[in-house]
N, C-alpha and C positions, 0 to 999 in steps of 0.2 A: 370321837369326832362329832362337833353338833353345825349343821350346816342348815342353812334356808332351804333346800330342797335335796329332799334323799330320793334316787334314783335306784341304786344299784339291788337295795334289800338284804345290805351287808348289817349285821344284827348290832356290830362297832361304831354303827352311825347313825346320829340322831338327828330325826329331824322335826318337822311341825306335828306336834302333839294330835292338834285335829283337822278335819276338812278347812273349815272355815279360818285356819291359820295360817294352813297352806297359799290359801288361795290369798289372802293378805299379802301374805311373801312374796306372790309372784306379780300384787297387781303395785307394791312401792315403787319400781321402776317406772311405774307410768304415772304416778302422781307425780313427778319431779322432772318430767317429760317438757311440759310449758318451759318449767326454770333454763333449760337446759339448750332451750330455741332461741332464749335469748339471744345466746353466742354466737356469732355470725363469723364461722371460720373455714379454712381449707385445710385442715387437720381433723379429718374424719375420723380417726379415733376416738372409740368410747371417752366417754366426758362422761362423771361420776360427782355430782354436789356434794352426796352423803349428809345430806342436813334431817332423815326422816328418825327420830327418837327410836330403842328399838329395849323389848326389854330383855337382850341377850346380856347389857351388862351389868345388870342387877342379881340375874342368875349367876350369871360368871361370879360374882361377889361372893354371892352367899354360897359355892359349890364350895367339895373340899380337896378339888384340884388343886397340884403345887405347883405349875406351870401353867401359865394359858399360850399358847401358841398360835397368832394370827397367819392365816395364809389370806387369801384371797377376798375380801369383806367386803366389795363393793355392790350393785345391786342395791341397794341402798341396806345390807345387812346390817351394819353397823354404821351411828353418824361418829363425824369428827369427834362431836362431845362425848360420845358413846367410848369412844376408846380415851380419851384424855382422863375419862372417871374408870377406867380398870382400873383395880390396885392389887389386883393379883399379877406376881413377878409375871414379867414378858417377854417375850421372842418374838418379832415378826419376820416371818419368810415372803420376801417379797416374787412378786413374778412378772411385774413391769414397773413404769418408774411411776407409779401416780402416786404411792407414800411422801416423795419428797418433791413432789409439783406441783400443778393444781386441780383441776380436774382431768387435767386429761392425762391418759394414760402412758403415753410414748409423743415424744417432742423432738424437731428439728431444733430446732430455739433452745436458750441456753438463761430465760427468765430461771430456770430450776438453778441454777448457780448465780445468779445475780442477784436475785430477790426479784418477786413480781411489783417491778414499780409501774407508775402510771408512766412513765417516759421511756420505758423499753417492752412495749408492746409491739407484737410483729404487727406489718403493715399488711397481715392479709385477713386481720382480725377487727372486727367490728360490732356493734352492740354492747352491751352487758358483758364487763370484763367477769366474766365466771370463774375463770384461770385465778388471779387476782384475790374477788372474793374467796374461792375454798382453800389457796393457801396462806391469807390472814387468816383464816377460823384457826388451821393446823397451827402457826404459829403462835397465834394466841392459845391455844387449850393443851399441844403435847407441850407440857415443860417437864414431863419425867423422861429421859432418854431412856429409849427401849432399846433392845439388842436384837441389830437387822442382822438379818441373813439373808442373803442373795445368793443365787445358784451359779451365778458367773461370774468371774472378776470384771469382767468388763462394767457388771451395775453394783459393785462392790465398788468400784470408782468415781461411776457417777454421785451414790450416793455419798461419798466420801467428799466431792466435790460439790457436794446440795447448800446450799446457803439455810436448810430449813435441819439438815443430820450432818453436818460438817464434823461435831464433835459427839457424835455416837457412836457407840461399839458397831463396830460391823465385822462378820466373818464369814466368808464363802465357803460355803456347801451344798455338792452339785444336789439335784432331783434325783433321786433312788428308782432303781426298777430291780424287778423281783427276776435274777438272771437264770433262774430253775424255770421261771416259765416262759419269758422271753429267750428263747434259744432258736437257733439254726432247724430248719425244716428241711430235707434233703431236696435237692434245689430240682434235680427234674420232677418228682413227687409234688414238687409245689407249683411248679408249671403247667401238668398235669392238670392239677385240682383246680385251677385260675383260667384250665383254655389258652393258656398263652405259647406262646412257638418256640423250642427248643433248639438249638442248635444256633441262636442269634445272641447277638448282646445286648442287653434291656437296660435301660435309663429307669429310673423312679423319680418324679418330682410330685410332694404330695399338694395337691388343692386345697381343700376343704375354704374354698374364697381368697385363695393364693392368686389366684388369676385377677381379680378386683381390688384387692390390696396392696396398695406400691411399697409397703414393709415390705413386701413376702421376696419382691424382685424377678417378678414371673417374666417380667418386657426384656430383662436383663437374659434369663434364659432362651428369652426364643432368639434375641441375638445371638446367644452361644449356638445355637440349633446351625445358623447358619453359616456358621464358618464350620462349623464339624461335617455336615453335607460336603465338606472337599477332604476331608479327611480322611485316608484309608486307614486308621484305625477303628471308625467308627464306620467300618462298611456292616451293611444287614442290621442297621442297628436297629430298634425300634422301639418307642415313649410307654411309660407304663404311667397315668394318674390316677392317684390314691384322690381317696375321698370326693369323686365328683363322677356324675354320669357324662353319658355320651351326650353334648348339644344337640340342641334343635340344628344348629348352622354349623358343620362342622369344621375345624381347624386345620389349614396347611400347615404345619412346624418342617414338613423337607422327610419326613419320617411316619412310617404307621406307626399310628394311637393306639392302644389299649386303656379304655377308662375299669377304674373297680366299681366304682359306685361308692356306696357310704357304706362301707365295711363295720359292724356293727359287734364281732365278737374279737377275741386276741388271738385266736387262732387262726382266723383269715388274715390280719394282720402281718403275724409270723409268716405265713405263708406269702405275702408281697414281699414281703422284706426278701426273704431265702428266695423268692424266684428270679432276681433284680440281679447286675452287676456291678454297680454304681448307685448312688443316691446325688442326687442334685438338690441342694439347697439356698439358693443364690437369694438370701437374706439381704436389705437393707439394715434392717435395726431388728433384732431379737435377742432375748435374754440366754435363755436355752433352751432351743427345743427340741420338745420331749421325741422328733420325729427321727432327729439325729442319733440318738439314744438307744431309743428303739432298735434304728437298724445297722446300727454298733455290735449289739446285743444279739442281732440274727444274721453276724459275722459279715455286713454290705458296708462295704467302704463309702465313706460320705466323700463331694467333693463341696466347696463353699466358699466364698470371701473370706478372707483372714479381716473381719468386724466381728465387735458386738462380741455374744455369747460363745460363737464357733468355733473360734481358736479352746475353746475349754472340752469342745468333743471331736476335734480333730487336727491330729500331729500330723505336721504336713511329712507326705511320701512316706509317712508308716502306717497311719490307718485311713488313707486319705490322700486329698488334696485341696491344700488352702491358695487359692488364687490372690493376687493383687484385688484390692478392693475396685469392684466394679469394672475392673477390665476385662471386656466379654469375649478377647480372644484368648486371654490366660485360662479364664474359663472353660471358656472349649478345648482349651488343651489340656486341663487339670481331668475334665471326663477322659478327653483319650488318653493319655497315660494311665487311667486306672484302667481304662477298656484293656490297654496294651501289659497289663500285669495282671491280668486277671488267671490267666493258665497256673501259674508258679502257686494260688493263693496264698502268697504270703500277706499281701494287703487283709484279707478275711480272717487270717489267725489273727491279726495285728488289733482288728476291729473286734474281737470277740475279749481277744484280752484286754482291750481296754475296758470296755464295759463290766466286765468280771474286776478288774482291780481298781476301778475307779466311781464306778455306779452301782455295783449290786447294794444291795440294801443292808447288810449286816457292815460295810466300809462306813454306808451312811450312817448309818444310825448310833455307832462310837463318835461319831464327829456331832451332832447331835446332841448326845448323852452329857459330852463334854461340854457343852453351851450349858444345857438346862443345870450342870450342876450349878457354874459357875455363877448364872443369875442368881440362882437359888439363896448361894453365899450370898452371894454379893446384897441381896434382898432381908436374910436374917441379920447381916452385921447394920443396913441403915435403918433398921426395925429399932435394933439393941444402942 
């Protein structure tokens, strides 16, 4: 794996050779910072130009890898042009929609199915059409169709839908986790370890800037809070949030808080997950996340909107519950009815086996296999 910044010190993954290339790597996003002010919009999502040269694919060239497989490249790792001169066979796994948009990452608007013209600009954008310019460069410089993969059908659609990959291979396959080590934590053991109160039934909604984010649908949730406050399934309940500390000002939701903080290893992790009865996820717009997954995998029923990525990590009333989109009292009723089957665990077998037959990493990785051969061909027979 060769990425812009190696954190982990895993020996498989390569990163900037030296100090001063590192530091390169991390200062590209801000030379392109200016370009990027231009845009005057109410779509606070990352917006990516990728216009800065990079010499990852001149490497790529001359390596004697038989697949290159792009996941995440923006940062400015790689520019447009940088990937339209790969010529080693390709795969991109995508994990939001800016491949087939413009710059930005995730979109209300539907310019990514129309074409970005001048006459269907949303009216709450002004300045320097950036959207615009970075998906003319895309459609000027990819003329070789690459083979997307998307983790969810739902952006297996859209791009199917892209006016830029309409006619590109595309084929869904989810994000892998490694189910030997994501497992179930014996749930008072994890309660225990966490400080948290036993004998109660505990919600998980994870942060990490879910609360500032209108994707994440946190406004949605705390209206669920309030209709559940009358609910006698959710008597003694009380909030567990992942990834954020306790405010300075702290929050009325009708219910005692438990914040983790920024839980930093997989073990603590495990251990939210296993000490939880439910997971609340109450998405707008996301592909698949990894958070669902997770606590799939540490046997906690997800509840969520039937949008977007969700329906692909949770079967409604077998390992879960999928609510009507955005109705917050379906919502509060999808948490109580998991609260209210929680004794039987049949919802927690339900959730472990899915992640076991549908996410471990060896399901993935034949699905996979099967992609790179087929590029592979497909790349010798328009060689010959």
């Amino acid at each position: 794996m060769w990425v812009n910044e190696a954190l982990g010190g895993d020996w498989t993954v390569e990163g900037p050779r030296t100090e001063l290339e590192e530091l390169k790597n991390k200062m590209r996003p801000c030379f392109v910072a200016p370009l990027v002010r231009l845009l005057k919009t109410e779509n606070k999502v990352i917006h990516s130009p990728s216009v800065l040269p990079s010499r990852w694919v001149v490497r790529l060239n001359s390596s004697d890898v038989d697949i290159a497989n792009l996941h995440w490249v923006q940062d400015e790792m790689l520019s447009i042009e940088d990937i339209g001169q790969i010529k080693k066979p390709l795969v991109w796994t995508l994990h939001d929609m800016y491949a087939f948009c413009g710059a930005e990452h995730y979109t209300t608007d539907y310019r990514w199915r129309d074409g970005y013209l001048r006459d269907n600009r949303p009216t709450h954008e002004s300045g320097f059409d950036l959207n615009r310019w970075v998906w003319k460069r895309k459609f000027k410089r990819w003329k070789r169709p690459v083979h997307i993969i998307t983790p969810s059908k739902w952006l297996e659609y859209q791009t199917r839908k892209s006016a830029l990959m309409r006619n590109w291979p595309v084929t869904t396959i989810p994000n892998p986790i490694d189910t030997d080590q994501w497992k179930p934590v014996d749930k008072n053991l994890a309660r225990d370890a966490l400080n948290l109160p036993s004998g109660v039934p505990l919600l998980l909604f994870g942060a990490m800037g879910g609360s500032t984010d209108p994707r994440k649908g946190f406004h949605y949730l705390l209206k669920a809070l309030e209709y559940l406050q009358k609910d006698p399934r959710a008597k003694g309940l009380r909030l567990v949030v992942l990834g954020q500390r306790e405010p300075r000002f702290r929050l009325n939701l009708g219910f005692p808080i438990h914040y983790t903080g920024h839980l930093r290893d997989d073990f603590s992790l495990r251990a939210v997950y296993s000490a939880v009865d439910v997971m609340s996820i109450p998405s707008l717009q996301d592909n698949l996340p990894n958070t669902g997954v997770e606590a799939l995998a540490c046997a906690t029923p997800v509840v969520a909107f039937h949008t977007c990525g969700l329906p692909d990590i949770v079967s409604h009333k077998q390992n879960g519950y999928l609510a009507k989109p955005f109705d917050t009292v379906e919502l509060a009723h999808g948490i109580g009815w998991v609260l209210d089957q929680r004794e039987s665990g049949r919802l927690s077998r339900q959730a472990r086996a899915t992640a076991e037959l549908r996410f471990a990493a060896p399901v993935v990785a034949k699905q996979y296999i099967a992609v790179y051969e087929a590029v592979k061909e497909s790349h010798s027979c328009n060689l010959s």
